[in-house]
Structures are given as C-alpha cells and as structure tokens.
Biopython code that builds the backbone (N, CA, C, O; Angstrom):
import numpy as np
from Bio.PDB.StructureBuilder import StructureBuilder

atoms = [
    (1, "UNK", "N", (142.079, 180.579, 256.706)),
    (1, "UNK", "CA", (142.809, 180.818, 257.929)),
    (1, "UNK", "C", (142.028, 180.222, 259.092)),
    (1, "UNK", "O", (140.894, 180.631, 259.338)),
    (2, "UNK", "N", (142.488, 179.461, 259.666)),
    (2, "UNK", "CA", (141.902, 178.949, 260.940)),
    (2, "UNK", "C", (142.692, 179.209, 262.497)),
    (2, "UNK", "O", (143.908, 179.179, 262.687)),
    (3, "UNK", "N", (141.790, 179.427, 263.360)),
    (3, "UNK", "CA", (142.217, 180.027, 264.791)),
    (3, "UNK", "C", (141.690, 179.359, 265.705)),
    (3, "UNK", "O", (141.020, 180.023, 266.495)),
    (4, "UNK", "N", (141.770, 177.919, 265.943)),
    (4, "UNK", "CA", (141.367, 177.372, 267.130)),
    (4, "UNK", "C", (141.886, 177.766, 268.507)),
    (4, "UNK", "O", (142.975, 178.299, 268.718)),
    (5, "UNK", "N", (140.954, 177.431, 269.434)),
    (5, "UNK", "CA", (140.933, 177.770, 270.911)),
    (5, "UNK", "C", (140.102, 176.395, 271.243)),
    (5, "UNK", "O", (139.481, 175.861, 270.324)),
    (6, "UNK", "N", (140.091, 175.847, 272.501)),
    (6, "UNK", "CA", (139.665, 175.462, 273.120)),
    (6, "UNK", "C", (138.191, 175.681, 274.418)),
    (6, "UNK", "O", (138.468, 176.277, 275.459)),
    (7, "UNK", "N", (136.995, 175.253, 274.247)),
    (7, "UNK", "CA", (136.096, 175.457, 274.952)),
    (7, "UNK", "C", (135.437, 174.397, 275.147)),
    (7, "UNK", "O", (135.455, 173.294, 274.600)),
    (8, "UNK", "N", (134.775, 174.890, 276.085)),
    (8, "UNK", "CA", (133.854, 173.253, 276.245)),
    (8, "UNK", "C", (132.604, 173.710, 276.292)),
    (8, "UNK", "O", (132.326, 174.726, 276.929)),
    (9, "UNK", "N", (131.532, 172.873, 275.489)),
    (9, "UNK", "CA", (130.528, 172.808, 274.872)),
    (9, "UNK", "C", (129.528, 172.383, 276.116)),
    (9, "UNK", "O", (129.997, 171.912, 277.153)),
    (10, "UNK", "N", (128.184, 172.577, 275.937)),
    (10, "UNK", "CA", (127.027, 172.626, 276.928)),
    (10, "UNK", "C", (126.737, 170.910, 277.373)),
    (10, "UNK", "O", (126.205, 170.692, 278.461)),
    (11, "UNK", "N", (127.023, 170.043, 276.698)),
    (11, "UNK", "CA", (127.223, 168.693, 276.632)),
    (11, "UNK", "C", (128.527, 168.156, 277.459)),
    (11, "UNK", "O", (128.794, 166.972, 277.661)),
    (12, "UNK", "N", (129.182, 169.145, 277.837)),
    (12, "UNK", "CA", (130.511, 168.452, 277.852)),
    (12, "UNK", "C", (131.794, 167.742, 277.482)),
    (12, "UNK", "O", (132.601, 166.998, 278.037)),
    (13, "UNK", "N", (131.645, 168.229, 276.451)),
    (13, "UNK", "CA", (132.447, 167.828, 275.378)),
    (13, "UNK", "C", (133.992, 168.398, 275.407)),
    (13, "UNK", "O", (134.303, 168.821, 276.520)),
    (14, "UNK", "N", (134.626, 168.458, 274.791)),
    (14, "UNK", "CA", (136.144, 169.432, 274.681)),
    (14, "UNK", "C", (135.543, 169.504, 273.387)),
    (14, "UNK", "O", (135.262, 168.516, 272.708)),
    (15, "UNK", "N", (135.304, 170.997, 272.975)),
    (15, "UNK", "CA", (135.236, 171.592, 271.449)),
    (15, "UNK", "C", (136.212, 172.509, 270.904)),
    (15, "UNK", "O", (136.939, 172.908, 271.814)),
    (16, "UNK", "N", (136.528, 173.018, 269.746)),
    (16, "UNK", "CA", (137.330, 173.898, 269.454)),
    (16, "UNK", "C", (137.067, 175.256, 268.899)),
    (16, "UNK", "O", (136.908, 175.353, 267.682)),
    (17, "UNK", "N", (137.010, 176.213, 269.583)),
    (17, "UNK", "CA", (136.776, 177.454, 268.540)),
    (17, "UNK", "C", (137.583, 177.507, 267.663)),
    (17, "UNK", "O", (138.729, 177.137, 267.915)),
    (18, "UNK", "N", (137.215, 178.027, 266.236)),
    (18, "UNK", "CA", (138.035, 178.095, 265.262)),
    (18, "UNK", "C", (137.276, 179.269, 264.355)),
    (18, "UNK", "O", (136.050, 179.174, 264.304)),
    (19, "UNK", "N", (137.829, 180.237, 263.719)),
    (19, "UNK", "CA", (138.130, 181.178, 262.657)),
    (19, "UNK", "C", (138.021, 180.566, 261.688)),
    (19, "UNK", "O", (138.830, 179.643, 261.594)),
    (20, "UNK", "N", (137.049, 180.733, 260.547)),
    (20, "UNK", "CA", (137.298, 180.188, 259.464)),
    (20, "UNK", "C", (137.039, 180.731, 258.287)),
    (20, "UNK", "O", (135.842, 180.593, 258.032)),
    (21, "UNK", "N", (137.587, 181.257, 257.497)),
    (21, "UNK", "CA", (137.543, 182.329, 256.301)),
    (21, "UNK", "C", (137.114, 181.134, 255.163)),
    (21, "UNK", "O", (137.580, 180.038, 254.849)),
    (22, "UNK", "N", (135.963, 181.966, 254.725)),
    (22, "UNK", "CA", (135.054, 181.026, 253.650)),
    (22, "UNK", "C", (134.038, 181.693, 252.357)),
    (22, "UNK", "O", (132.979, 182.244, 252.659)),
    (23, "UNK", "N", (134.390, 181.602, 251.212)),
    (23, "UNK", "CA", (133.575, 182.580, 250.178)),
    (23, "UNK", "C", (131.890, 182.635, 250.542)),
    (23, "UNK", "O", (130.933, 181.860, 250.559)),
    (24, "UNK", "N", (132.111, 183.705, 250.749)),
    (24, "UNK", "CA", (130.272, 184.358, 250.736)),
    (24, "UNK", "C", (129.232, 183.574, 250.332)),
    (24, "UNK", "O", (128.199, 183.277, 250.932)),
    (25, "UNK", "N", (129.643, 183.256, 249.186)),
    (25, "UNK", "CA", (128.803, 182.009, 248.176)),
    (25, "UNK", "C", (128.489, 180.843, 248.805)),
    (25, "UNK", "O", (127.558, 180.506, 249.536)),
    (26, "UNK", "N", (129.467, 180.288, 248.365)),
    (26, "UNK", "CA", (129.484, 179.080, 249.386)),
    (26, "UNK", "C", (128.722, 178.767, 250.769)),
    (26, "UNK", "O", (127.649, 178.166, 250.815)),
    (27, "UNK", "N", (129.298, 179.168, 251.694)),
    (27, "UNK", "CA", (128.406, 179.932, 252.979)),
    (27, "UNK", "C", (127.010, 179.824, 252.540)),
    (27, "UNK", "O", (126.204, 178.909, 252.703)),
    (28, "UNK", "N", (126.875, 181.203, 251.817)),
    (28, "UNK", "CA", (124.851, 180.999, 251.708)),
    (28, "UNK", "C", (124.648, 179.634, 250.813)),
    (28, "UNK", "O", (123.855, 178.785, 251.218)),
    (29, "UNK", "N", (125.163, 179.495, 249.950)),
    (29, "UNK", "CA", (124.577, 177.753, 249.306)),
    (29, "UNK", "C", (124.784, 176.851, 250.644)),
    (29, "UNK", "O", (123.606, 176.617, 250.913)),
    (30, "UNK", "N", (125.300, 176.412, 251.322)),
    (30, "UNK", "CA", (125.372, 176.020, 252.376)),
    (30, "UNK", "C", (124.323, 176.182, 253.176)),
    (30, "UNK", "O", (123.437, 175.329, 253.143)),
    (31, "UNK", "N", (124.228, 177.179, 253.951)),
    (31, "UNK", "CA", (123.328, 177.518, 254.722)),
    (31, "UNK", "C", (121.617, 177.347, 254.215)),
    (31, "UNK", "O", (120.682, 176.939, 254.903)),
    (32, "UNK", "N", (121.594, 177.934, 252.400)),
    (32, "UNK", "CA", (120.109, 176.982, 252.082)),
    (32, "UNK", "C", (120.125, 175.600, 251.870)),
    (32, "UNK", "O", (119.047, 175.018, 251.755)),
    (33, "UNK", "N", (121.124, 175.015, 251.805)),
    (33, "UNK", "CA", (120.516, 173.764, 251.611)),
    (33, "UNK", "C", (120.533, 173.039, 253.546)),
    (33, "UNK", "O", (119.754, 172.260, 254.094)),
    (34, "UNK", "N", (121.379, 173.521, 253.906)),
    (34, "UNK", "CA", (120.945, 172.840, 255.626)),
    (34, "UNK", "C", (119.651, 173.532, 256.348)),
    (34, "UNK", "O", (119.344, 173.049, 257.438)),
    (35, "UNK", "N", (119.008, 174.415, 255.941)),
    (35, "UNK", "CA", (118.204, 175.487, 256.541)),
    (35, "UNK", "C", (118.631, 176.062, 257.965)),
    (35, "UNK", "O", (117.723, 176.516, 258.662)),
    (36, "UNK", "N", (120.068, 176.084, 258.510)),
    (36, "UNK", "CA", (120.330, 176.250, 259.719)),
    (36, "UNK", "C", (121.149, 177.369, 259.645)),
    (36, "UNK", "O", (121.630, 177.647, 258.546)),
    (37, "UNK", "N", (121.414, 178.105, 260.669)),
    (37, "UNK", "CA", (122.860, 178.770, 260.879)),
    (37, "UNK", "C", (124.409, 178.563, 260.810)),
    (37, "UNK", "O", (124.673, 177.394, 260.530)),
    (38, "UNK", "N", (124.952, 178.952, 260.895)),
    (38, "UNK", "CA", (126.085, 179.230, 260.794)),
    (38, "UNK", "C", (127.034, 177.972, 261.192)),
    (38, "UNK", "O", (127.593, 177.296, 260.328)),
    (39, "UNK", "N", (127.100, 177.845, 261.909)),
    (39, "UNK", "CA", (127.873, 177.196, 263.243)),
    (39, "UNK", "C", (127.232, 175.571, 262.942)),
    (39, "UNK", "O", (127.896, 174.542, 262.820)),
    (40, "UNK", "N", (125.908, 175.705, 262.880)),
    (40, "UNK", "CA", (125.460, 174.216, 263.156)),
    (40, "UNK", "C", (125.545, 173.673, 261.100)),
    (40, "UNK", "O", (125.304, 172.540, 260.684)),
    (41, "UNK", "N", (125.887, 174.713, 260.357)),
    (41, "UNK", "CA", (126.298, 174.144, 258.627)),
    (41, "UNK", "C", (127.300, 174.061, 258.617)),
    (41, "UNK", "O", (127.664, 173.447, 257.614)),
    (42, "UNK", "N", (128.303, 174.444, 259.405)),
    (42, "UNK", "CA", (129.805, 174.363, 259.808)),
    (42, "UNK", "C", (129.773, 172.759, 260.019)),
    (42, "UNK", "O", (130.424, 171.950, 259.359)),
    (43, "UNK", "N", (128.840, 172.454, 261.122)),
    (43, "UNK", "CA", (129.450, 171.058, 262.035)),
    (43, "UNK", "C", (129.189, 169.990, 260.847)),
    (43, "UNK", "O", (129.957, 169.067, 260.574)),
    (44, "UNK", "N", (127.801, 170.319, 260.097)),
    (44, "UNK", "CA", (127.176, 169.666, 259.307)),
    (44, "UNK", "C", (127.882, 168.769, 258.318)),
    (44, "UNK", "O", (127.868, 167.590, 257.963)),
    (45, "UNK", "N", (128.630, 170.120, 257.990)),
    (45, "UNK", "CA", (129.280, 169.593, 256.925)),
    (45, "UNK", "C", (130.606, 168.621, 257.286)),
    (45, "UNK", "O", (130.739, 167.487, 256.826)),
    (46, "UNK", "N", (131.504, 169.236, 258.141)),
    (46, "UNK", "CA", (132.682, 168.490, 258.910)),
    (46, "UNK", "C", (132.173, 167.158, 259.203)),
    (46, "UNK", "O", (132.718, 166.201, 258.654)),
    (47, "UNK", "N", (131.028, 166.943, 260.135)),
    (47, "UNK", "CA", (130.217, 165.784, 260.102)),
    (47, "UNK", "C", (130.121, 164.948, 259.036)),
    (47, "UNK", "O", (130.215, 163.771, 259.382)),
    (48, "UNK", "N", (129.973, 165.108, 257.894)),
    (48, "UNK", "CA", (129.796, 164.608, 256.807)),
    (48, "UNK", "C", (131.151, 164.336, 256.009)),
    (48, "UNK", "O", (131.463, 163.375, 255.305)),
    (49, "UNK", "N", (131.596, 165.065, 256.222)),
    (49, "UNK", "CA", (133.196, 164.867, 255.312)),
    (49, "UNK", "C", (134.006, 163.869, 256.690)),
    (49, "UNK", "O", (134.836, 163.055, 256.286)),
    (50, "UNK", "N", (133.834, 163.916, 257.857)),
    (50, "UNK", "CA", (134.419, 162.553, 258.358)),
    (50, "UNK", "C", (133.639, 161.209, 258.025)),
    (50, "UNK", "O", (134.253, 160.202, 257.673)),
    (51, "UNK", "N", (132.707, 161.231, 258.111)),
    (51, "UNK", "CA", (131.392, 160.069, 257.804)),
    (51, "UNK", "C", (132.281, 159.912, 256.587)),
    (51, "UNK", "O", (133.152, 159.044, 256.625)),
    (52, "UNK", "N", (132.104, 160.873, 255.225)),
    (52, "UNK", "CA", (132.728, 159.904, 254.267)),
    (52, "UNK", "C", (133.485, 158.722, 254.243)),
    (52, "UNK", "O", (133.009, 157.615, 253.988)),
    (53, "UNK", "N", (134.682, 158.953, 254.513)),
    (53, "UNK", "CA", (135.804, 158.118, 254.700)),
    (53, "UNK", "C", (135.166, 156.758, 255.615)),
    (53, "UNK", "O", (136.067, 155.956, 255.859)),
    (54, "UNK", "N", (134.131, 156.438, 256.034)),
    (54, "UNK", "CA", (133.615, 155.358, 256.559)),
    (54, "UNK", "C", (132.701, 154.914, 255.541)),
    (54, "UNK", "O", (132.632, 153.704, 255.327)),
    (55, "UNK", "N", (132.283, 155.382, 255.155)),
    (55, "UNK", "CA", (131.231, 155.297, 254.056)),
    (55, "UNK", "C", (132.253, 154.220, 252.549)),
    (55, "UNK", "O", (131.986, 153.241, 251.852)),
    (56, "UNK", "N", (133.421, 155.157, 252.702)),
    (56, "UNK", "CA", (133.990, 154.507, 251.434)),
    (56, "UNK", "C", (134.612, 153.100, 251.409)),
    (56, "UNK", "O", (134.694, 152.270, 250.503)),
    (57, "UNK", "N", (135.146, 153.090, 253.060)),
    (57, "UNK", "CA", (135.756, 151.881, 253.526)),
    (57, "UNK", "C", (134.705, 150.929, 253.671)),
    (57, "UNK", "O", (135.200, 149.803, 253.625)),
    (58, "UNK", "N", (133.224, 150.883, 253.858)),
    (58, "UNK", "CA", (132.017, 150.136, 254.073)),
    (58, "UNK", "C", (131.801, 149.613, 252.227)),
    (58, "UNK", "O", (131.502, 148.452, 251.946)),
    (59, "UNK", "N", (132.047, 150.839, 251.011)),
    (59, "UNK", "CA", (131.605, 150.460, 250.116)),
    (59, "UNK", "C", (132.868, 149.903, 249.497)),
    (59, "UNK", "O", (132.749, 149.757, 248.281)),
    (60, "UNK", "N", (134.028, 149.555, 249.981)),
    (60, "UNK", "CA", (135.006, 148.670, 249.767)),
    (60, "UNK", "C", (134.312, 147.085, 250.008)),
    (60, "UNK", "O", (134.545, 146.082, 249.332)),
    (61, "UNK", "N", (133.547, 147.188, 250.993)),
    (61, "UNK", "CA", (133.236, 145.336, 251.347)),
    (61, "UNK", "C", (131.922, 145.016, 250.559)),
    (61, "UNK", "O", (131.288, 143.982, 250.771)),
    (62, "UNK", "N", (131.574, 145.886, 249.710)),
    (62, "UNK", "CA", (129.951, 145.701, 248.487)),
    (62, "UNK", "C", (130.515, 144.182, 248.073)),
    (62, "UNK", "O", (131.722, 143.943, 248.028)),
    (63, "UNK", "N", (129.593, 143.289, 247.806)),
    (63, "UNK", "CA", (129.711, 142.122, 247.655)),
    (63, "UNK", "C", (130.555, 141.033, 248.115)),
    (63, "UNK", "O", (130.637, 139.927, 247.581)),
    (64, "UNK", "N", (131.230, 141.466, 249.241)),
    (64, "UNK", "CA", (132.077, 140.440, 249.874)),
    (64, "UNK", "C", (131.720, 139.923, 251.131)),
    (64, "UNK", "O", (132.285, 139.117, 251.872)),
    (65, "UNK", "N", (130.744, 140.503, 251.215)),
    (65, "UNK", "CA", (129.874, 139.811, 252.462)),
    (65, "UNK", "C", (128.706, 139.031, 252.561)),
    (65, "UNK", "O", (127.668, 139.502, 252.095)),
    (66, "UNK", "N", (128.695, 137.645, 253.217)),
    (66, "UNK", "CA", (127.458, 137.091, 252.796)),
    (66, "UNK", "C", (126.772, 137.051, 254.308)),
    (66, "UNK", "O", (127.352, 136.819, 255.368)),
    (67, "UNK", "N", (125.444, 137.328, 254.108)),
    (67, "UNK", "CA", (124.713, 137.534, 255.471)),
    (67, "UNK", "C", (124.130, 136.097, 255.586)),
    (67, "UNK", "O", (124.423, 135.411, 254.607)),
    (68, "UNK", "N", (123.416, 135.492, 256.482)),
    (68, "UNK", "CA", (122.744, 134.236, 256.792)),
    (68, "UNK", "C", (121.845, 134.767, 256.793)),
    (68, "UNK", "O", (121.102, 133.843, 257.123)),
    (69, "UNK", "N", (121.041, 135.827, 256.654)),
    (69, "UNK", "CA", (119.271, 136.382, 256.451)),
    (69, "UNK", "C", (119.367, 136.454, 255.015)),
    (69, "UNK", "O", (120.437, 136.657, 254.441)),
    (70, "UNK", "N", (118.296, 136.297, 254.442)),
    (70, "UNK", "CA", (117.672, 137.182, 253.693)),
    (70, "UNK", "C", (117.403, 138.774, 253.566)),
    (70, "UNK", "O", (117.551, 139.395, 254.619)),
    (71, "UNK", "N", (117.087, 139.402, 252.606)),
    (71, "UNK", "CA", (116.862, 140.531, 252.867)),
    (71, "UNK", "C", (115.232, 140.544, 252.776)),
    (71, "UNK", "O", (114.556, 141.497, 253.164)),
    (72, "UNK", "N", (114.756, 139.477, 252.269)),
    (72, "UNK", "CA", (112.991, 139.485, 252.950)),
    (72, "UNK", "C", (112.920, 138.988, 254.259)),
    (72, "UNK", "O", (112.033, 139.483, 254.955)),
    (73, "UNK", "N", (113.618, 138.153, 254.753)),
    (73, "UNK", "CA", (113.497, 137.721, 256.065)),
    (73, "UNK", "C", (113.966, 139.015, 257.135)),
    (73, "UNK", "O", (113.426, 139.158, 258.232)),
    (74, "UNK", "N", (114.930, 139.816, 256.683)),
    (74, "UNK", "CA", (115.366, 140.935, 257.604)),
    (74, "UNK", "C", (113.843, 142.158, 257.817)),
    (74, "UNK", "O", (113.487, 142.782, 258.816)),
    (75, "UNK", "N", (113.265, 142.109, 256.454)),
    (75, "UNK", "CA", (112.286, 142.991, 256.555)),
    (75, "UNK", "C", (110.781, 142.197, 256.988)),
    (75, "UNK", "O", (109.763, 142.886, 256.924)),
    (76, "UNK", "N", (110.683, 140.950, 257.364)),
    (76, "UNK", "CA", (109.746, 139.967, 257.778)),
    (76, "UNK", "C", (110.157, 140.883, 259.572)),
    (76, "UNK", "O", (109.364, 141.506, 260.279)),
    (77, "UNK", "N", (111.309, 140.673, 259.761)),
    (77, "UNK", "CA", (111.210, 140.327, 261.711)),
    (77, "UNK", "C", (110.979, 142.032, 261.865)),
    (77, "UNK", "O", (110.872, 142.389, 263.038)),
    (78, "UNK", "N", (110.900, 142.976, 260.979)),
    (78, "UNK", "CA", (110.195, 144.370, 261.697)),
    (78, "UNK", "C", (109.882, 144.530, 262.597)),
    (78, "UNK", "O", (109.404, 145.623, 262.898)),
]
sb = StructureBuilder()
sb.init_structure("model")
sb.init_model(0)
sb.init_chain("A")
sb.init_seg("    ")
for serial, (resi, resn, name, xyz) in enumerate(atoms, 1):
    if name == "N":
        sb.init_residue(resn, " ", resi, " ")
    sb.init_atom(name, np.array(xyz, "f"), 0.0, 1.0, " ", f" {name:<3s}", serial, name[0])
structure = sb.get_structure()
C-alpha cells in the first residue's frame, strides 16, 4: 500500500512522502546489507532499481562500440 504526499526535502528538491508496507524480513536483510536506516535503504534501493534499466540499455551496446583509445592508453593519461 502506498500513500504519497508531497514535501520538499532540505536540498530543495520536490520529494514524496509515501507509506510503504513491506515484510519484516526483507526490511532487516535490507537494512544489513546497506548498514543505514530506514528511509535512506528505501532510496537505496529505488536508486538502484532505476539505475538498472540504464545499466541494461548500456549493456545492449557491449561490443558495438569502437573507441579510438586503447584501454592501455586510457589508463596511461591517469
């Protein structure tokens, strides 16, 4: 069940409060593997599940791109 509201965040942002009903379990596996609270394993994860979808469209172009460096020359200009 989700209950968004509207607030704005210390940054300035437009954020959304939201309600979010989530198994106990989950939650704490969550929370140990981010070592954080609540709220910031919330963003973590949302963070990450949008990133995917860029991630997959990037590993759509695996070998169809040819660079003019090297990849020793990229790690030469450090």
């Amino acid at each position: 069940m989700l209950v968004p509201t509207m607030v704005e965040s210390s940054c300035m942002e437009s954020a959304r409060k939201i309600t979010v009903e989530v198994p106990a379990a989950l939650l704490e596996k969550a929370q140990r593997a981010s070592g954080r609270g609540i709220t910031q394993t919330v963003r973590n994860g949302l963070e990450l599940l949008a990133a995917s979808q860029a991630y997959e469209r990037m590993r759509q172009f695996r070998g169809k791109i040819r660079f003019s460096r090297t990849a020793a020359a990229l790690k030469d200009d450090r």
